[in-house]
N, C-alpha and C positions, 0 to 999 in steps of 0.2 A: 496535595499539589494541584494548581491550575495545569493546564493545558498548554499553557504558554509557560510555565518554569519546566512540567517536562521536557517539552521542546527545546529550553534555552540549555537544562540540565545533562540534554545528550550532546549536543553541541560543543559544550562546555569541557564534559567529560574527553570527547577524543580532540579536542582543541591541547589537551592536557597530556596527552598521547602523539603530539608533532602533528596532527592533522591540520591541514589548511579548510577553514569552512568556506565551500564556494554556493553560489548562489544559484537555489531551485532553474536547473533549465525548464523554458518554455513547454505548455503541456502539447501543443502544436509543434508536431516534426517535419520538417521540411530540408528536402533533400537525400531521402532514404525513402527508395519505392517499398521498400520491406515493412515498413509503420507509419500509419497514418498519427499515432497520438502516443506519447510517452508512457508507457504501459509499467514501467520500472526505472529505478534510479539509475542504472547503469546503464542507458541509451544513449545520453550525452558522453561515456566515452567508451564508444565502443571502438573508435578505432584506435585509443590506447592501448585498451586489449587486442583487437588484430594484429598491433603492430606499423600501422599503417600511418600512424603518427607518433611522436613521443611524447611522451605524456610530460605537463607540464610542473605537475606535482606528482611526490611519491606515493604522500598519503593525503587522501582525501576527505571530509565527511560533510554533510549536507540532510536538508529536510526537502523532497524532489514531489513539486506536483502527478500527480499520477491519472490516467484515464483506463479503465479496463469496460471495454463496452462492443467490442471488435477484434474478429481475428481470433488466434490462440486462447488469449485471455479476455472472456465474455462473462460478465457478474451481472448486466442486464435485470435479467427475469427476478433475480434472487436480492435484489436490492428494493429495500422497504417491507419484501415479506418476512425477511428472517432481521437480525438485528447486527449483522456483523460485516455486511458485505456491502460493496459502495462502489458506484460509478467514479467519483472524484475522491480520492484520498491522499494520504502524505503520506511518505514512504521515507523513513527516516535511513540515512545509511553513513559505513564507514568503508574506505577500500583504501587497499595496497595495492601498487602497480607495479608491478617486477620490471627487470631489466633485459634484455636478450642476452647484454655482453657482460650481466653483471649476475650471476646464479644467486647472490647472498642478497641482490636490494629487495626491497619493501620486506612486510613479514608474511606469513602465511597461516594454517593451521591452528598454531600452537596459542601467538596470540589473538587472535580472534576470537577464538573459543574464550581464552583466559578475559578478555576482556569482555566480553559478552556478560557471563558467569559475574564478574564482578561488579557491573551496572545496573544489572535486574536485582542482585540478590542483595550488594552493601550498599551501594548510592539511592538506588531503588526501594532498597526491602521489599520485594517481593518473597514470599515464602519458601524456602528451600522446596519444602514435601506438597507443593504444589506444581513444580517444574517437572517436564520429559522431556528428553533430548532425540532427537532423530538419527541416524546416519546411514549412509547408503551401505544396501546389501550387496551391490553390483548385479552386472547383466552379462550372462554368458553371450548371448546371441550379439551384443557388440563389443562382446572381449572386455569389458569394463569388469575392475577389480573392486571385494569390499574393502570400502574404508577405515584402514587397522588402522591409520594416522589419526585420523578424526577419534576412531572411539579408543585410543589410545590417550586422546588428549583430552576427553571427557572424562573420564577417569581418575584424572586426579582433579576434579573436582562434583560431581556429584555420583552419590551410588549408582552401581553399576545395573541395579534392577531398573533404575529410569533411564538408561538406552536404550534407546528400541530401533532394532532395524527397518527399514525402507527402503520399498521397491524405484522403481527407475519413474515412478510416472509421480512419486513424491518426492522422491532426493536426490533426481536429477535434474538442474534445472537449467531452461533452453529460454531467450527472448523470444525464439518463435520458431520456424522453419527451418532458418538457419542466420549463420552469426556464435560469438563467443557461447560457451557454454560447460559445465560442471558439474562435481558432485557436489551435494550440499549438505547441510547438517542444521533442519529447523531448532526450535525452542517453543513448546508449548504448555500451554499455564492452562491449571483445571482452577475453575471461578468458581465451580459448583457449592452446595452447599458442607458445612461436615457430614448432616445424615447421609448424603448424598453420595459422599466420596468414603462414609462408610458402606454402602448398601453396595458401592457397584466401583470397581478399580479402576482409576482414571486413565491408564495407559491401555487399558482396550476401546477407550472411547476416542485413543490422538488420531486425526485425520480420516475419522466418519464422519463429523458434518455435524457433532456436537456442537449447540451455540455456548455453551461454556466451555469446554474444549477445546480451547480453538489454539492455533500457530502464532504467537506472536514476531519472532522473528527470523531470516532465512539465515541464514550461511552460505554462501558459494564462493566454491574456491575451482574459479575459470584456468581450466588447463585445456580443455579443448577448440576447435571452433566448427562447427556443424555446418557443412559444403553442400552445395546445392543438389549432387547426387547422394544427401542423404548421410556420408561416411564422415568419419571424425578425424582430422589430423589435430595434430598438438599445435598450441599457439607458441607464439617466440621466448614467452615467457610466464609462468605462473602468477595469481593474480586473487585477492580478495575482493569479493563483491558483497553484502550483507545488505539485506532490507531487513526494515520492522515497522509493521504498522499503525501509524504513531494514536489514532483511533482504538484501536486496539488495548493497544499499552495504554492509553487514559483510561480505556474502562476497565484494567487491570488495576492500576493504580489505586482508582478512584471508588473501586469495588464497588462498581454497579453490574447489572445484568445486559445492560444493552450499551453499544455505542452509543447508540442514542440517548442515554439518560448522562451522559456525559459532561460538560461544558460545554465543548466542542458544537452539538446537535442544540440544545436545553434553549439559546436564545431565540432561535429560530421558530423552533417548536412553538415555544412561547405565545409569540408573535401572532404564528398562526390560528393558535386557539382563542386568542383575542380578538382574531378577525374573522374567523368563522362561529364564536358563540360555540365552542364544543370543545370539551377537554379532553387532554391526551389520557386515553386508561380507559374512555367511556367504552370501545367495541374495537373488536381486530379489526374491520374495515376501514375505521376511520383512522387507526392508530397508524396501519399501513399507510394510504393514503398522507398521513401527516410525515412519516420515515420518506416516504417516496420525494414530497415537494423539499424537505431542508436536504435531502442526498441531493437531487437532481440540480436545485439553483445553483448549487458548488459547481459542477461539472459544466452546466452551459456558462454562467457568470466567466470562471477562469478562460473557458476555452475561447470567449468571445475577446476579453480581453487582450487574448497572446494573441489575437489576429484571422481566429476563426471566426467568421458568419453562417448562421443555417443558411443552408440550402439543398439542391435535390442532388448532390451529387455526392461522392464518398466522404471526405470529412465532416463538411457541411450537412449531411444527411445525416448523420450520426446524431449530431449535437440537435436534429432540429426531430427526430425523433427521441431524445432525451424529454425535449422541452413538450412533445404532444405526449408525451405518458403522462407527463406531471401535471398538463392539461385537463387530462381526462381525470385524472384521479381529484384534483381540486373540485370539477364542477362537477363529478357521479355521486363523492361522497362526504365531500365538506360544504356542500352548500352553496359554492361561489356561481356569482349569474356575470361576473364580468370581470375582466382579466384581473389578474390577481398577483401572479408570481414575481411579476418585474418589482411589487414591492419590496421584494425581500433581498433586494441590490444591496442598498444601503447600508442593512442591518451587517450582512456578509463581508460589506467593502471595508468598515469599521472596525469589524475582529480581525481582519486577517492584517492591518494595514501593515502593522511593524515587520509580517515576515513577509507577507507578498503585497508590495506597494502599488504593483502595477494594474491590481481592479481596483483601487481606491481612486488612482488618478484618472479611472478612467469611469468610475460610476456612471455619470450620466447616459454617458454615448451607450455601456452595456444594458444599462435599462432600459433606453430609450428604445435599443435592437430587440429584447427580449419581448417589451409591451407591444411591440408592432409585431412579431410573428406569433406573439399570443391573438391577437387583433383579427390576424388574418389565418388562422386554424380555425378560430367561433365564428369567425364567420362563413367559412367555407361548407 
């Protein structure tokens, strides 16, 4: 499968399930001092879950621009060295939004899981005896109970040796400081090799930082909401949140070893190695270097487009330090003597046009901003 039938595939899938698909919010948040840059799918309704508005639909599902480069969740450093982790990514998701006055609306638990289980493993085919499941252990010190619901509903569908319990700093999951929050229940796929996953058991390797190892999708089932002094009250109503990242899942699919050898990454790459005279595979420097510039253009391109410009001050600084790493990495180790990145607009506006329209319509102007503060970093 392409990249783009996965994507239309999951879509499809809970479209089939009474979800309404709504359209990627902006990766620029504005009007929440709590987040500079949409960091997860469930940002655009958090005050569903507060409560604080009513939510417009029951059930939700959606492919949500993403930025993790600030704050709580910081991928920074680890993005272009390792091969899984990304300043700009999609974040595929599905959600139920409960009722305050209604205990039985939306669904919770039971289907999530089942529906989860059923899109990796039959729509998917993803391999049963490559799957582990996560669930929270709970935390005495906030009263927080283990999740017998969750691993009670994992259970009837995959053996019970691939549950694995987790602690609060993995299967609890917070947007930040505070705001909506819950236990969760991941999904993670061993990519490894068979020698490989014979030599060494793949569920002492879930959430150490294996690059085959890795999380593909989250579970959270928001019951709490995290108060400024830190303590938890219950929210009005229980609630399904789920990410999966859809990067991820293509090199699951796709059965490569890197997101980057993907679709997704592959045109870009390309491009570059045509325009620097150096092939991808030749040395980790350059390979890095090449991971660095197709992650990075994603994350300034989008964020220029929703309305974000570099600049020296908190959002704007953000994005205008993206675009100087990608800078330095271009002209230390690929060779470039003169700006270079704002080319790779075009390429990017063209893949993404069908699901995100609005760098397409706006290529020029995003280039045009990227080639000028490239312009003025070489030359400072």
């Amino acid at each position: 499968m392409t990249s783009s039938e996965i994507r239309k595939t999951f879509l499809d899938f809970f479209q089939s399930k009474q979800h309404t698909i709504v359209p990627s919010a902006p990766i620029v948040v504005k009007g929440d001092p709590t987040l500079m840059f949409t960091n997860a799918g469930m940002n655009q309704f958090k005050d569903w879950f507060l409560g604080n508005q009513p939510a417009k639909y029951r059930r939700v599902a959606d492919t949500q621009k993403c930025l993790r480069v600030s704050g709580k969740h910081n991928d920074l450093e680890e993005v272009g060295v390792d091969t899984y982790h990304h300043t700009m990514f999609e974040m595929l998701g599905n959600w139920s939004f409960g009722d305050p006055n209604d205990p039985n609306a939306g669904y919770f638990k039971k289907e999530a899981i089942a529906w989860a289980w059923e899109l990796l493993t039959e729509v998917y085919k993803l391999p049963k005896d490559r799957l582990y499941v996560t669930v929270f252990e709970g935390d005495k010190k906030e009263n927080l109970h283990f999740d017998e619901e969750s691993n009670t509903c994992w259970k009837q569908h995959i053996d019970h040796s691939r549950i694995l319990m987790g602690n609060k700093k993995d299967n609890f999951w917070e947007m930040g400081d505070t705001g909506p929050c819950g236990p969760c229940s991941e999904i993670h796929v061993d990519l490894r090799s068979k020698e490989e996953r014979k030599q060494t058991d793949g569920k002492i390797l879930v959430n150490t930082g294996h690059p085959l190892v890795i999380e593909i999708w989250n579970n959270v089932f928001m019951e709490f909401n995290r108060k400024a002094d830190g303590t938890l009250e219950k929210l009005p109503a229980r609630h399904v949140d789920t990410g999966m990242g859809f990067e991820r899942l293509c090199m699951a699919i796709q059965q490569k070893k890197s997101n980057y050898d993907t679709d997704i990454f592959q045109p870009t790459i390309n491009y570059i190695e045509a325009m620097s005279g150096i092939k991808y595979g030749s040395s980790e420097q350059t390979d890095i270097a090449m991971r660095v510039l197709s992650d990075h253009i994603r994350a300034i391109a989008f964020t220029i487009a929703d309305g974000q410009l570099p600049s020296n001050n908190k959002a704007g600084y953000v994005i205008r330090r993206i675009l100087r790493r990608a800078v330095r990495y271009s002209f230390t180790y690929l060779n470039f003597k003169t700006p270079f990145i704002h080319r790779l607009t075009p390429l990017l506006a063209d893949q993404f046009k069908e699901v995100f329209p609005e760098l397409f319509e706006q290529k020029d102007f995003v280039q045009k901003v990227i080639k000028e503060e490239e312009q003025s970093f070489t030359h400072s």
